[in-house]
N, C-alpha and C positions, 0 to 999 in steps of 0.2 A: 261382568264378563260380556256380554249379550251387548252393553252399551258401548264397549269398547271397540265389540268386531264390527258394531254398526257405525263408529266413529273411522271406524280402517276403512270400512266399504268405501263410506260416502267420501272420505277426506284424502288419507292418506294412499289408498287405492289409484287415486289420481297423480300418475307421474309428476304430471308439472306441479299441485299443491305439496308432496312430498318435495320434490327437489326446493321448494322454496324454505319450509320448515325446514332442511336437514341443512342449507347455504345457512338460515339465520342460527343453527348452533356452533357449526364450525366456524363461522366467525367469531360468534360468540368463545370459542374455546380459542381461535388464534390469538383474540387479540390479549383473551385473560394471560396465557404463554406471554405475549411481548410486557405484558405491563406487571407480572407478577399479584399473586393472591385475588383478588375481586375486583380488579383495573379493569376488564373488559366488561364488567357488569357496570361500573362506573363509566367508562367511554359510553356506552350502551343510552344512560339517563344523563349523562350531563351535556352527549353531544348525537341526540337518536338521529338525526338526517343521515348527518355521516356516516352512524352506524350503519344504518340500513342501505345507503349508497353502496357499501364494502360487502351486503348481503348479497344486491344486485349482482355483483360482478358475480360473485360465484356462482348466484343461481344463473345466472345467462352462461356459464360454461357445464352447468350438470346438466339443463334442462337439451342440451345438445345428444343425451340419453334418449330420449324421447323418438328419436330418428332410425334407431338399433334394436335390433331382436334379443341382445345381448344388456338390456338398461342395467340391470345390477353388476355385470361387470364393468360396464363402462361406468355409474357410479362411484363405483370402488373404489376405481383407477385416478377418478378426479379427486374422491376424498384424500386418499393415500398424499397424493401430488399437493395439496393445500393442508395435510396435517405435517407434510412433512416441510411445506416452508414454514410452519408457524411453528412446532418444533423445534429447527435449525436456528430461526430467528431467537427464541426464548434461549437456548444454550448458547448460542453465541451471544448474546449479552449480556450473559452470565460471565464472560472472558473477555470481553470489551465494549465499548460506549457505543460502538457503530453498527447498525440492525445488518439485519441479511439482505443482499440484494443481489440480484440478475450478473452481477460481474464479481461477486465471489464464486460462483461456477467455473466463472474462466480462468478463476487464481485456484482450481479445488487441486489442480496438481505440486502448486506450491502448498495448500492448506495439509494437503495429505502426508507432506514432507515434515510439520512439525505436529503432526500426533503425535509424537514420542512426548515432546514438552506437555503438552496437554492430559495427554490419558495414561496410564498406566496397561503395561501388556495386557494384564487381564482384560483391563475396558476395551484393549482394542481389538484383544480378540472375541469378545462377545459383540461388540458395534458390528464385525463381519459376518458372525456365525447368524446374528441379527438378519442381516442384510441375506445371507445366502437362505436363509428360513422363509423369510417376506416373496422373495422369486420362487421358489419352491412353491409355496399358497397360492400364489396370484397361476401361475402355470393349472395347477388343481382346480383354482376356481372356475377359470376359463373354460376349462372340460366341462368341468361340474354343475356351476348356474344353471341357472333356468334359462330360459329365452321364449321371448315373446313367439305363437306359432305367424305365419309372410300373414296371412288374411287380418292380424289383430294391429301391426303397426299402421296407422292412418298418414301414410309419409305427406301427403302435401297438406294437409290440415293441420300437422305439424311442426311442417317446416316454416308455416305462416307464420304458426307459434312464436317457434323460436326467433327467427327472425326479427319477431316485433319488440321483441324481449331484449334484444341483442343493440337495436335500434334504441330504443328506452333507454338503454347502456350508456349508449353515448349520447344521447340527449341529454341525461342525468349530469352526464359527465360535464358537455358542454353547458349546462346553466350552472350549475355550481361551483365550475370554475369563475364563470360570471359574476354570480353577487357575492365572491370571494369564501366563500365553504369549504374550497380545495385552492390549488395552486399547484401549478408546471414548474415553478423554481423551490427550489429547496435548500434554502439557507444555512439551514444545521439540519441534517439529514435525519438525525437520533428526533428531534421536536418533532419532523415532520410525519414522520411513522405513528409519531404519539397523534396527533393533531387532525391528520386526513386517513389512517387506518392502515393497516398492514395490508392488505390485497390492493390497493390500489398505489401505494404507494412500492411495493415491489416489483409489479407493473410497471410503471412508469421509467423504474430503471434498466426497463428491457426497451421499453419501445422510445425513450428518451435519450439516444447517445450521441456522441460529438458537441462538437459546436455549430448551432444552426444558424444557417445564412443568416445575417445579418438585415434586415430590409433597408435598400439602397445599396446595396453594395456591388461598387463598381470601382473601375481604376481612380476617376474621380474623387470617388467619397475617400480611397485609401490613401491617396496623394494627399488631400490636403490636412490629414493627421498631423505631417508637418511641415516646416518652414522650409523653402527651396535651399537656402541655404543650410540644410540639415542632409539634405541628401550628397551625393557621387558627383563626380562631374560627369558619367551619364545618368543623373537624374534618378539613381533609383541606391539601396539602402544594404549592394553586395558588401560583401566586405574584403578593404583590398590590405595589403599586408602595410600597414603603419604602426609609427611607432619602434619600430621591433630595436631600435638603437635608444630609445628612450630610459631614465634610470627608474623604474618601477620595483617593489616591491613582492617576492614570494608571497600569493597569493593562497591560504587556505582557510576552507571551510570543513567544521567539526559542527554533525549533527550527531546529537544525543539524543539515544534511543528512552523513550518516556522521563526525561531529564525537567525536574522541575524544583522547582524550590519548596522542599517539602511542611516547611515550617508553615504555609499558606494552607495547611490541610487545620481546617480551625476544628475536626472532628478528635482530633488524638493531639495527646500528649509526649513528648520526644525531652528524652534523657539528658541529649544533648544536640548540636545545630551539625546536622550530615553533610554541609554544604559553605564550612566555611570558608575556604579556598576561594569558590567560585564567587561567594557572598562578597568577599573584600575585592575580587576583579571588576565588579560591578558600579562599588564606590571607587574605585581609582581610575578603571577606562570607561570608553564609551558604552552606554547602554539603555536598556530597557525593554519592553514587553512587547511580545512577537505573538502578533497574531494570524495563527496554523489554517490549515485546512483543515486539520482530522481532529479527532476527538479520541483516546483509547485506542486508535489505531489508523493506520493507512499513511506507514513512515513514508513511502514512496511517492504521496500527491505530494507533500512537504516538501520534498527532495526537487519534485517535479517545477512546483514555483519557484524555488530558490534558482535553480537553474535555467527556466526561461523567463521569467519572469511574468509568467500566464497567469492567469487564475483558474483554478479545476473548478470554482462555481461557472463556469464558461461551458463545460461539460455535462454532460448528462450527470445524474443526483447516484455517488458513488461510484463513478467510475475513476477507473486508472486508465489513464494517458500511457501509461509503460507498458498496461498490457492490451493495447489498442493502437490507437495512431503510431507513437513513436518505434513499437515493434515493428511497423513494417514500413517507416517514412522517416530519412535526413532529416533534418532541422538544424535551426540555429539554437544555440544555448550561449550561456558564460564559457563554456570551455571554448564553442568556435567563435568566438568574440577572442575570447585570449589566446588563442591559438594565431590568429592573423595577426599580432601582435608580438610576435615570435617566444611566446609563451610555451612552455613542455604540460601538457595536459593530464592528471593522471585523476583516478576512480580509486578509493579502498575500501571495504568493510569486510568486518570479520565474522561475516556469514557466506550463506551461497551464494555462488556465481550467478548460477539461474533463476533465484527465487527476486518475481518479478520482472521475470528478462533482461536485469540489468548488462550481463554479458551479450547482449542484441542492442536494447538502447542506447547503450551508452557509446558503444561503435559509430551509432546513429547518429549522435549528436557532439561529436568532437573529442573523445577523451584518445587519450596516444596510448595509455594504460589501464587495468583497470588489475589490482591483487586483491582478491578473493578470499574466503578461509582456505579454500582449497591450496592457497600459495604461501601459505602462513606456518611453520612448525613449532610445537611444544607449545601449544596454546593452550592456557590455562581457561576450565570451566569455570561455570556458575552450579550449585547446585541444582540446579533445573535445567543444566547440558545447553547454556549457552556462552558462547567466547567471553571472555573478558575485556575490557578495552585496554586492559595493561597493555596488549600484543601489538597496542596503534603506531605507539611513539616510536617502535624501531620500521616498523613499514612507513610513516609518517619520514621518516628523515631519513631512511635508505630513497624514498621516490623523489624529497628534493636533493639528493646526491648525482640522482643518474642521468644527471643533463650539466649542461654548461651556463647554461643560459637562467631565465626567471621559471619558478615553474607554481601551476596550479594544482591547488589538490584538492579534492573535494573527499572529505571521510564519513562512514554514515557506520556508527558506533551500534552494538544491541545488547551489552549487557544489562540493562534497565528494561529488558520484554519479559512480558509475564507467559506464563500464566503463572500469578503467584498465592504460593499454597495457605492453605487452610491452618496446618502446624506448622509445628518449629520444628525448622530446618537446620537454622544457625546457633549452631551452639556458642555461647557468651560474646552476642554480638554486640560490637563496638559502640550502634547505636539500640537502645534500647525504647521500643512503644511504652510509656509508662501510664493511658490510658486510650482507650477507643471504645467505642460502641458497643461492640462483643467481644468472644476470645475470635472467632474465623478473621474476623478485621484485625485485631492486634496483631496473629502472625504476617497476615498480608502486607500490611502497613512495614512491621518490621523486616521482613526479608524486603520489600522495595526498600527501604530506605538505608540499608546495610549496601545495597548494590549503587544508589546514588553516592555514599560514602566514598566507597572504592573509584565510582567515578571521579569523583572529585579529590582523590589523591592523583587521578591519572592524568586529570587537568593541568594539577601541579606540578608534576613529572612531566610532562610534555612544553608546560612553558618555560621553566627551568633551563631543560634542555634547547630549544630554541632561542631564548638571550643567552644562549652561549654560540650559537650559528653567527656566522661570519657572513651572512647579506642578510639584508634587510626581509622579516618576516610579519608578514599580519593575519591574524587568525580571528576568524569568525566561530563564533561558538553557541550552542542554542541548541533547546529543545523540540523533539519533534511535534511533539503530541502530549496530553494528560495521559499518565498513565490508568489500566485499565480495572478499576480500584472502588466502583460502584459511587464515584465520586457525583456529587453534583454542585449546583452552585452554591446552592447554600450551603456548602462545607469548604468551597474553597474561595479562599479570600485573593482572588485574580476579576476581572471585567468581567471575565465570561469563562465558560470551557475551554474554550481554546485559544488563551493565551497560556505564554508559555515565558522564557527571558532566554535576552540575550546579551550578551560583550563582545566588544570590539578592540582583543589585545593587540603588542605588538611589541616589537624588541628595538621600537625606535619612537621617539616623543612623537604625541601626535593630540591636538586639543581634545578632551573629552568634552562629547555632545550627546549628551541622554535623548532619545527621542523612542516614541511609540510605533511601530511597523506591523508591515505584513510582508511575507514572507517571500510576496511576488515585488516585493519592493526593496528589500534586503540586500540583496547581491549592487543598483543602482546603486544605493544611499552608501556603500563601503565605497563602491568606483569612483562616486564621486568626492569622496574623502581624499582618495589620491590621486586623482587627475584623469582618471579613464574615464573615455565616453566613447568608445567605441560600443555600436550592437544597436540592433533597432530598438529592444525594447530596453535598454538601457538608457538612449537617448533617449524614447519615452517618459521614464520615469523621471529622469534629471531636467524635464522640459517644461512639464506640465501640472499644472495648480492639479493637488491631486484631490483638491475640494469641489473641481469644477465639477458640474453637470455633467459635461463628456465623458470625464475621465476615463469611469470604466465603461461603457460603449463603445469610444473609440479604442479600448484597447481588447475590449471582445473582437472588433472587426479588425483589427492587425491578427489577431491571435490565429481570425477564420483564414484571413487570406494564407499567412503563413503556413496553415496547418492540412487546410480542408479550401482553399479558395485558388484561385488564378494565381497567386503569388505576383502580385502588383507592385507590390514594394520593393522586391525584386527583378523588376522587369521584365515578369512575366514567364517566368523559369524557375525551376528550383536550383539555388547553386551551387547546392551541399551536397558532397556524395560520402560513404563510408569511411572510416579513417583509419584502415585496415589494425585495428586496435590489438595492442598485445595484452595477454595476458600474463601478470605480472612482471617488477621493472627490474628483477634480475633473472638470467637466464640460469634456464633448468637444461644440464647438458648430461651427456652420456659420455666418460671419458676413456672407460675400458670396462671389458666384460670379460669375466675370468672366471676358469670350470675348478673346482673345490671340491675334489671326494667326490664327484658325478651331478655336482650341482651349483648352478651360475648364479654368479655376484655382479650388481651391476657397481662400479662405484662411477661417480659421476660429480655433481654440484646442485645444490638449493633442491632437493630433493624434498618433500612431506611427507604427510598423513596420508596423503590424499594421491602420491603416487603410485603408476601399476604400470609396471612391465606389459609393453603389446606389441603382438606380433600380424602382422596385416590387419592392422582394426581389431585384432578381436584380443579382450583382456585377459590376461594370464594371473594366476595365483601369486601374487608379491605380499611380502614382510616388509616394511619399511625399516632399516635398523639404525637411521641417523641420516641427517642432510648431505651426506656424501655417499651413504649404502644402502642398496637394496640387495633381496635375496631372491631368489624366483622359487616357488615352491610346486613347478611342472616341470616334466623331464619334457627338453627341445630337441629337434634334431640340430646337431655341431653346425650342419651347415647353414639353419635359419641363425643363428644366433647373432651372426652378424647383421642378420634384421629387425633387430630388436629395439625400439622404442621404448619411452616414457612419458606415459600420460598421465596428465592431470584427471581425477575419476570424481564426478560429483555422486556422494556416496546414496543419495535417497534413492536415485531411480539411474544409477550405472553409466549416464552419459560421458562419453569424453568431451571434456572441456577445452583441452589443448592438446598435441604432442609434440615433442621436441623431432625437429629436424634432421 
């Protein structure tokens, strides 16, 4: 005992030796969380620089205690704040391949929308009652702690301290980037967390974002990307309306939410083949392996390169584009390429409007429509209360109905999202696991693969449907991502993690040419299948040896100019503005309002789930009783009634999405 409190006096006694011991256990305990059972004792001896570089960091933010009369609450506050990224980081990859970082924060409003699929009420009411207990303590403690007496803190002898420590920081930082120990780019995100450590690498996704200038970059360097003869006749890469009398093809894309060819999972054994459909489009039309952005998740970078044709390694390490740049910046994409082209533009999926900002981005970037679940009725679930893609083919072929002309559609499917469960869910399902690793992997496996099935009827159904369409259709098809399935390489029999397949149907003859892609490449390689070469980075990709040196340089520095730069390629303007986008491409009207025993009916057209009687903005109690009825269930005054609305109501967090006129 005696040698103990002599070891507290002399050692731990001393802030700054404490703060350094307490940084080397909680990293110690972050990183075992990211890596599972005795990984961070292994990162620890098989890679100690690093390890102890990831001590630094923390101890240079607790040692900032040191400066306060208050050190054990401020302590606390930092412990709290780094157990709970290493925490969050370990359960979320328990649910998917892609670690925690600095711009899941900005998505926590979309995150907190799908706790229902994830946790069960009870979890979600103890996560809160959690959370409301932790405020309660820290308030307590803050009264409570101790404090240093003004005479004991040594502020500038301290502050030298810190300082120097702070300094070291990034010294450490800047040589180990140096003789390569760490790295600024981060190629597969999930490796790099394993490789360079979780505090440093969550980091980086805070102070690492956009796309940074390019060095040299000037109208010059952007100009000679390419050939004069590639540009305008004034010289720069607007886009002006051609084409639009030309005979082209209805254009759609079908991304599949974790859609993959399950038979490549060499860890289990399968009943039978859940993807034969798809399997035979593959040997009859064009295809092959499509190499993603994400890993287990992050549908919308996917989304994002297929439609500019960017790359999100061009961006900070896990960021979204949708919930950054493009929420509050025009761009060019495939839709405003076909749009100029006199192309009808339209967006579907049969999730939320807002999850993501697609109802902002997609305005952004050229779509004329965009149908949502909220526009969607009698949509059939999943058991884990997600849409099914049954719902696609009639919103698919109502959007190329509602124009005259060619039209685009881009679909982004989610019955294939997990989180998928532990039991069995599905009773005598079609596809049966007949072996896996454990029983928790056999239901998982088997509820995913019961849900690719159903995809892959609804493939069938939708192309079916389509060679019966009377103009010409080609449809892109492909998955987003690996699903979220504790998958790694060595169980799945693909290049890497992040490939994924794809085909290139159509309802008119067209050569099949198997070829290997990425995704920012995708959207090019179909256009040039049929003759389009409108768009900057479409010309790009149709132009350029994609094996050169350049390649991806010169298309980081278009990506910058366009995104984040002068906009030189443009002639020094941006020349996209909003394209005042509707939501959904048939109209939700109000035809008459009738009082019934003391209570109003609205009947109307293309009504939902998701519709609510409003009156000056503000939502009223509605029943939905079918696509032509609603019921109101508040007593109005006779005379407002006639001002009565119907809006679209996005049901997680109450916003109006739309209201009819």
């Amino acid at each position: 005992m005696d040698r103990a409190k002599s070891f507290y006096r002399k050692y731990l006694h001393n802030s700054f030796f404490f703060c350094l011991v307490w940084a080397f256990l909680l990293n110690l305990i972050i990183e075992t969380l990211a890596r599972k059972g005795i990984g961070g004792f292994l990162f620890l001896f098989e890679n100690p620089v690093v390890f102890l570089y990831n001590t630094l960091i923390i101890f240079a933010i607790l040692v900032i205690a040191t400066l306060f009369r208050r050190r054990i609450f401020f302590i606390i506050i930092v412990t709290l704040v780094w157990l709970g990224i290493g925490i969050t980081n370990g359960v979320i990859l328990i649910q998917r391949m892609t670690p925690f970082t600095v711009k899941d924060l900005s998505a926590i409003t979309d995150g907190a929308t799908l706790l229902t699929n994830y946790f069960s009420k009870t979890q979600i009411t103890l996560i809160g009652a959690a959370i409301v207990a932790g405020v309660v303590a820290l308030v307590i403690l803050f009264i409570k702690a101790p404090k240093k007496p003004k005479g004991e803190v040594k502020l500038k002898k301290n502050l030298a301290a810190v300082l120097l420590i702070i300094a070291m920081t990034f010294g450490a930082t800047f040589g180990l980037v140096k003789v390569g120990l760490l790295s600024t780019f981060f190629g597969n995100l999930a490796y790099a967390y394993e490789d360079y450590g979780v505090p440093y690498c969550f980091i980086n996704t805070w102070l690492n974002t956009g796309i940074h200038k390019p060095m040299g970059y000037d109208e010059k360097a952007v100009k000679a990307i390419f050939d004069k003869s590639q540009y305008g006749e004034d010289g720069t890469m607007k886009l002006d309306e051609t084409d639009v009398d030309e005979e082209h093809p209805n254009i759609l894309f079908l991304q599949l939410e974790s859609f993959v060819d399950p038979t490549l999972f060499n860890n289990i054994k399968l009943s039978s083949d859940p993807v034969p459909y798809f399997r035979s489009l593959m040997e009859k039309y064009s295809s092959g392996s499509l190499t993603v952005p994400a890993c287990g998740a992050g549908t919308a970078n996917t989304e994002f390169e297929v439609m500019t044709g960017l790359s999100v390694k061009f961006f900070g390490p896990g960021e979204y584009p949708f919930k950054a740049v493009l929420k509050e910046k025009t761009a060019e994409s495939i839709a405003r390429d076909l749009k100029s082209m006199g192309y009808a533009t339209h967006a579907i999926h049969n999730h939320r409007a807002l999850f993501y900002n697609r109802n902002e981005v997609f305005d952004n970037i050229g779509y004329d429509t965009f149908t949502s679940l909220e526009y969607m009725s009698d949509v059939p679930k999943t058991p884990k209360n997600w849409a099914k893609d049954s719902i696609l083919t009639e919103q698919i072929m109502d959007a190329l109905k509602s124009s005259d002309g060619h039209d685009y559609i881009y679909t982004i499917s989610v019955q294939g999202h997990g989180k998928y469960p532990t039991e069995q869910l599905i009773k005598n399902p079609e596809i049966q696991v007949t072996d896996a690793p454990s029983e928790e992997l056999k239901w998982k496996y088997e509820y995913y693969v019961n849900q690719v099935y159903e995809m892959d009827q609804f493939i069938q159904n939708l192309t079916e449907t389509l060679s019966q369409f009377d103009e010409d259709v080609i449809l892109v098809m492909y998955g987003d991502h690996i699903p979220a399935l504790d998958v790694t390489e060595g169980s799945y029999d693909a290049k890497d993690l992040y490939q994924t397949q794809y085909v290139i149907w159509s309802n008119f003859d067209m050569e099949k040419k198997d070829k290997n892609l990425t995704t920012y490449q995708l959207a090019a390689e179909v256009f040039d299948r049929i003759g389009i070469h409108t768009g900057t980075t479409i010309k790009y990709h149709q132009s350029v040896d994609h094996k050169s040196k350049d390649y991806l340089s010169d298309l980081k520095l278009l990506g910058y100019d366009m995104l984040y730069g002068r906009n030189y390629i443009y002639g020094g303007i941006n020349p996209f503005e909003k394209t005042g986008m509707k939501m959904g491409v048939k109209d939700i009207r109000i035809e008459k309002v009738v009082s019934v025993g003391g209570k109003y009916y609205i009947k109307g057209k293309n009504f939902t789930e998701y519709s609510k009687v409003t009156l000056d903005g503000e939502t009223l109690k509605t029943i939905y009783l079918g696509p032509n009825l609603l019921g109101l269930q508040e007593e109005v005054d006779p005379a407002d009634a006639v001002n009565m609305k119907v809006s679209q109501i996005d049901k997680s967090n109450k916003e109006i999405i739309s209201t009819t006129e």
